[in-house]
N, C-alpha and C positions, 0 to 999 in steps of 0.2 A: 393578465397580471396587472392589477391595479395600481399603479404608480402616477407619476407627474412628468410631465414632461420639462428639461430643465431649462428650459429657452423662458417655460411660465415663473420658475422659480426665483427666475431675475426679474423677470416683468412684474408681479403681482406681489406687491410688501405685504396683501396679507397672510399674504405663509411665514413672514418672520413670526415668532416665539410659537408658533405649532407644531406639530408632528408631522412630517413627511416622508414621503418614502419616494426614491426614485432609480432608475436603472439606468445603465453603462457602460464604456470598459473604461480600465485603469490607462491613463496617460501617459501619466509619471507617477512616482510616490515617493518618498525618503522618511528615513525613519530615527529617530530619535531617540535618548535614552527612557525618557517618561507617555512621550507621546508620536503618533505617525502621522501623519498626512496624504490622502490619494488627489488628485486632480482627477474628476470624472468627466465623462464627453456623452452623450446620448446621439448628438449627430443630429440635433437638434438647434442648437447654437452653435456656434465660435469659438466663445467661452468655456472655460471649463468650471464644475464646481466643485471646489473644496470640498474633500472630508476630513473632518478632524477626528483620531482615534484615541480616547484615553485609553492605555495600555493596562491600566489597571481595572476597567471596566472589560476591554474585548483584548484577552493575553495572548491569545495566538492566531497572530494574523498575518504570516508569514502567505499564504494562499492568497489573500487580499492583496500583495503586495507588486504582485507580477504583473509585468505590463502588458496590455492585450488582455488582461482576466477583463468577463464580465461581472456585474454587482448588480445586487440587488441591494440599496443602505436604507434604512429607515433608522431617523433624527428627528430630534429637536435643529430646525432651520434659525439661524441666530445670524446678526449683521458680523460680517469680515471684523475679527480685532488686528490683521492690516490694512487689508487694501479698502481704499475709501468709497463707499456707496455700492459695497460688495456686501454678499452673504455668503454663508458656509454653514454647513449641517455637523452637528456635535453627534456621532455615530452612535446607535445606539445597541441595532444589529444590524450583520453585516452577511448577506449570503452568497457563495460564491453560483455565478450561474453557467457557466463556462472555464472550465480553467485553462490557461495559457502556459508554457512552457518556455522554459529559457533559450532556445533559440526561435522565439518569436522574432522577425526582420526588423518590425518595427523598433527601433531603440531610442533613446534619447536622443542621439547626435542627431544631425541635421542630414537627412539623405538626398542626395541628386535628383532630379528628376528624371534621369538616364535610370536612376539603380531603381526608381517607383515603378516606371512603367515596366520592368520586368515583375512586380507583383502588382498587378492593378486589382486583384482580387484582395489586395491589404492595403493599398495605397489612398484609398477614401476615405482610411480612419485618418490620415495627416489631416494639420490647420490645412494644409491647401487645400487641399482636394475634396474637405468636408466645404469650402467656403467654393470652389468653384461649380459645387453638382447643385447646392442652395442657390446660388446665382442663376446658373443654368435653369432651375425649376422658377425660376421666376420670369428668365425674361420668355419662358416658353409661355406661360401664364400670360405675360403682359401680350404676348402676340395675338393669344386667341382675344384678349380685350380690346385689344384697339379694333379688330378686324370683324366683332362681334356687336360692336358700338356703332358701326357705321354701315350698317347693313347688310354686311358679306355673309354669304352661306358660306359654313365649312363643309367642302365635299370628301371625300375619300375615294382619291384614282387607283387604279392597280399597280400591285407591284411586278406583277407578271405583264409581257406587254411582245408585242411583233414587230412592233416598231420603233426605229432608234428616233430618239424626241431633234437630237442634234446631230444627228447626220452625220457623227464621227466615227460610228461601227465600235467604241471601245466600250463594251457591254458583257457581261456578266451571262452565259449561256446555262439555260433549266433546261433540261431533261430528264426522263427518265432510262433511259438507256444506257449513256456512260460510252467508255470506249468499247467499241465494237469492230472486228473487221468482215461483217456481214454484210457493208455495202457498198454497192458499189461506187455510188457518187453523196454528197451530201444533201440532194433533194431527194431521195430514196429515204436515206438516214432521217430528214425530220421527217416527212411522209407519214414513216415509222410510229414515232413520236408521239406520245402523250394530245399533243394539240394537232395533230398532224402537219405542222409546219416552223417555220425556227420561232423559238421563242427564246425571250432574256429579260433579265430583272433592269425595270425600268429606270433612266437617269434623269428621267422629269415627269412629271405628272402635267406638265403645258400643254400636251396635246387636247388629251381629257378634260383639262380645267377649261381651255377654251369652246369647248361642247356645252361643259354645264354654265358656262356664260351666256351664251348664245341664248339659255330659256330661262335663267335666274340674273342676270345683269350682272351681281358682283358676288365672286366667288373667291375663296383660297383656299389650298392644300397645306398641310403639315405633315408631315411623313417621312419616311426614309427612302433616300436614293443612292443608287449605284453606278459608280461607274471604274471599268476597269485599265483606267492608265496606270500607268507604269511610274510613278510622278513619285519618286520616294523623297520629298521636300516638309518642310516644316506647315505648309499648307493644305497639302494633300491628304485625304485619303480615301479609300475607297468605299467604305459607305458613310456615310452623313444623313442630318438631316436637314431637310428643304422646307422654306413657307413659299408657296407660288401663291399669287392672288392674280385673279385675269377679271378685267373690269369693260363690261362694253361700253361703249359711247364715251370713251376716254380715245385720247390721243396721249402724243410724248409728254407735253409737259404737265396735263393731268396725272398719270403714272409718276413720274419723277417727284410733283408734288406730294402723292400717298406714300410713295417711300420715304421722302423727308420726314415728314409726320413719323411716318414708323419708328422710325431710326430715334428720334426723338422720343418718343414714345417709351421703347426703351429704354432708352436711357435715364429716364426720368422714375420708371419704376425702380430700377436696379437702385441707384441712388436714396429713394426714399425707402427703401424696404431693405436693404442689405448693408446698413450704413457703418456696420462691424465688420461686413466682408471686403467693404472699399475701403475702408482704414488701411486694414491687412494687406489687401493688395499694393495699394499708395506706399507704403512703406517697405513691401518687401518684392516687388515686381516693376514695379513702374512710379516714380516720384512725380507728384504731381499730376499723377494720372487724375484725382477727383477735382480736382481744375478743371482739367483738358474737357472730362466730359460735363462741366457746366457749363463750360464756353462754348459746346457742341449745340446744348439745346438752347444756347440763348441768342443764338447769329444764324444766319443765312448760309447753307450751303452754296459753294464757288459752285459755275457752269459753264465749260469752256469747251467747246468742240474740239475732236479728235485733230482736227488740221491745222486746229490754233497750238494743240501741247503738241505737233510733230515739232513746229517751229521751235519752239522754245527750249524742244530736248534735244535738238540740233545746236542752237544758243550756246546751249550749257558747259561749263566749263570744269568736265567730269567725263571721265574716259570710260565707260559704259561696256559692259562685257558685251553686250549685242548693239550692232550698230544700228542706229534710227534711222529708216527713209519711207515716206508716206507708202503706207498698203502695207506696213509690217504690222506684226501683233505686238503689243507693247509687253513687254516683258514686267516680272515683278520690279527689279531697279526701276522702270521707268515711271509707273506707274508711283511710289514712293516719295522720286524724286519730285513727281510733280501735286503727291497731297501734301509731303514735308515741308518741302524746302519754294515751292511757287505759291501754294495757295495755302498752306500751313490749314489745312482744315479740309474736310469732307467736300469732294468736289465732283459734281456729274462731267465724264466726259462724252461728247453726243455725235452723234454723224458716225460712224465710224466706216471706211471701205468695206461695199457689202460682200466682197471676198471671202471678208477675214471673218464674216457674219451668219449666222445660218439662216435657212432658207426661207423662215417664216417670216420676217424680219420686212415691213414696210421700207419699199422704195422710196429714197425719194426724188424729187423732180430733176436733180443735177442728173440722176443716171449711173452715180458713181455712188453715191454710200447710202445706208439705213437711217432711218429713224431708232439707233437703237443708243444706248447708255449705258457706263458702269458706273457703278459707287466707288472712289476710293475713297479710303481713309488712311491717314500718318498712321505708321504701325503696323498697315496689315496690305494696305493692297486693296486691290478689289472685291470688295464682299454683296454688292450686286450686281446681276447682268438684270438689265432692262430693254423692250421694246415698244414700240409699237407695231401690229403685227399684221401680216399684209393682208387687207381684206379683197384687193383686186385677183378676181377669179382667174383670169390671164397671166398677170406677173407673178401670182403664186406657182401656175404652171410651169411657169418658163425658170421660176429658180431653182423648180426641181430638176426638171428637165437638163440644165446646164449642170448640174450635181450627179446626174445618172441616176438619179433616186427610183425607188419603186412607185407606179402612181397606185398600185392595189394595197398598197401597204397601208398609202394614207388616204382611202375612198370616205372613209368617214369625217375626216378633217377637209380636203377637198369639197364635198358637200357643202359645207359649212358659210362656201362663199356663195354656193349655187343657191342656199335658201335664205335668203332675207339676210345677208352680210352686213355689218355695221362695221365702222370704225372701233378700233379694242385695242387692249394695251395690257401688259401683264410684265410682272418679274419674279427674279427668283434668289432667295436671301438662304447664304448656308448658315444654319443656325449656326455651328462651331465657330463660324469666322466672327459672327459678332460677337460672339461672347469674351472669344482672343481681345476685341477692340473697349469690349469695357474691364475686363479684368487684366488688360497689362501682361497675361502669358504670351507666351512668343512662339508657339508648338501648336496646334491642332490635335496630336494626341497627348495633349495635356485636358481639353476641355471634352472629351469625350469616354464613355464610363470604357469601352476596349473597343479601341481604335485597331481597324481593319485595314493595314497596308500592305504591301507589293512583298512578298514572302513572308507575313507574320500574321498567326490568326492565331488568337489563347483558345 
């Protein structure tokens, strides 16, 4: 169907005094004693564009008028006789291509975002959700750019996998069998089994990424991962999607340096490229927010080891639902307190006890904590985990070993150190959580098209 797209009908004046034609659905519409007006949307822009209907020209247009219909309008495109540096099309015909019914959900008022996410299948026609999926498509965009610019292969790891990446066992079980009571034990049961042994939908592609480093140098993944906590919170949910990049002949503060970049990166395209949708946002999510994030890419991420922020959230003069003492896991409060309110900006925290650390995760010389790093950011929390990751063939043994890990699980990652090992370093970025951080939403299933949580699947 040959039309325009109307993102170009704003951009390109020379569609003003010609004939165009373009498709839609209906927004809003009101209707007058001599003339009507629709607001259309393509899902293309932000913006909506006027149609004007002389009712003496097109008289029955009661069908045009329902919210959710689609259109087909071809016009003369002519400058807005309101709003200033605006156009609108003087109808000419008018086809309906879909017709919508009166109890469409969608309505004028302003709906929740509690009452969207029960129709997310209709909830992408709102200003939000049209301005958060166009964000979202770009900073996925800007990801493969930077990563593509600087010499990374993108690989594609399995989503099928035997082995848990983080050693947490909360993973998502493939079979084809289902429940049975044919066996008698559960190594019998996967025996059975498609792959003849357990299999489950993978929560990181790190394993495999650090393989295909090992023979291409700098690599990153983009994909969806799985993981099955129980974690019903505004940050959670169970499947997402992940950038992991693993780089060899990096250590920690190489790593930390490419994620800055990224982050940066980022944030830099969002900005020049969505500059209607950070408006939008800035005013109806987060004040200030297109501040925040040019202050982000024009300063220095803070960098303060894990033992420096126990002190300080010890210090702190805020009674904290989980109490602080070196070797715990830092809770979202904590983390907050110390990108908000300490370092008021994106801050790596490093060292952390390798306890609380998983197994891959480079020793270092104290004995007591990793080379490893999160990102926080004000607003969100942690949106990276970073390492550097242990290349000693020994210490990698002994972390598993102290974990009860399988060593056949991981013969091919083990390998790894046995042939030609280098020093390497990789992380891993949930896209949803940044996107939270430059669009000012405050939900995780706000930034994703149907968000997969702990009793809820559309």
């Amino acid at each position: 169907m040959k039309h325009i797209d109307i993102v170009d009908i704003f951009k390109n004046s020379e569609y003003i005094g010609t004939n165009v034609t373009v498709c839609g659905w209906v927004r809003t519409s009101r209707d007058s004693k001599n003339m009507a007006f629709i607001e259309l949307n393509d899902g293309t822009s932000l913006k909506h564009l006027q149609i004007v209907i002389d009712k003496s020209k097109l008289s029955d247009i009661s069908e045009f008028m329902k919210l959710g219909t689609s259109l087909k309008v071809c016009g003369e495109l002519v400058k807005s006789a309101v709003a200033v540096d605006s156009v609108e099309i003087n109808a000419e015909e008018i086809t309906v291509l879909g017709e919508c019914p009166a109890e469409y959900p969608l309505q004028k008022k302003r709906h929740s975002l509690e009452y969207l996410r029960t129709i997310p299948h209709l909830r992408v026609r709102t200003n939000t959700f049209n301005a958060v999926f166009r964000v979202r498509s770009v900073v996925s965009a800007s990801i493969h750019e930077f990563f593509q610019s600087r010499h990374f292969t993108y690989v594609h790891t399995p989503l099928i996998t035997a082995s848990d990446c983080e050693g947490a066992g909360e993973m998502f079980k493939v079979t084809t069998i289902g429940y049975s009571n044919e066996y008698k034990t559960e190594e019998e049961y996967n025996a059975d089994d498609f792959f003849g042994k357990r299999a489950a939908l993978s929560v990181s592609g790190q394993l495999e990424g650090e393989v295909a480093a090992m023979a291409l140098g700098k690599i990153y993944t983009f994909g969806p991962s799985f993981r099955a906590e129980k974690s019903n919170t505004p940050r959670h949910v169970a499947e997402f999607w992940h950038v992991e990049p693993e780089v060899a002949f990096a250590e920690l503060p190489d790593i930390i340096e490419i994620a800055e970049d990224m982050i940066k990166h980022i944030i830099r395209s969002v900005l020049e490229r969505c500059p209607e949708e950070m408006k939008f946002f800035d005013q109806h999510f987060e004040k200030g927010l297109i501040q925040k994030l040019e202050n982000v890419v024009s300063n220095d991420f803070a960098v303060m080891t894990y033992t420096e922020a126990i002190e300080l959230l010890k210090k702190a003069d805020r009674d904290f639902q989980y109490p602080v003492e070196w070797g715990c896991d830092l809770q979202t409060e904590h983390e907050k307190y110390i990108s908000e309110e300490i370092c008021k900006k994106p801050v790596f925290l490093t060292d952390y006890p390798k306890e609380i650390k998983s197994f891959y995760m480079k020793q270092n010389p104290d004995g007591k904590t990793v080379a490893a790093t999160d990102l926080l950011v004000p607003g969100v929390g942690e949106i990276i985990g970073c390492s550097e990751r242990e290349a000693d063939l020994d210490k990698l043994l002994e972390a598993m070993k102290v974990r009860g890990m399988s060593m056949d699980e991981y013969e091919h990652y083990i390998a790894l150190r046995r042939f030609g090992s280098v020093p390497h370093s990789g992380f891993g970025l949930g896209l949803e959580r940044i996107i939270l951080y430059v669009t000012g939403m405050q939900n995780i299933r706000d930034v994703i098209l149907y968000p997969r949580t702990v009793g809820n699947i559309y």
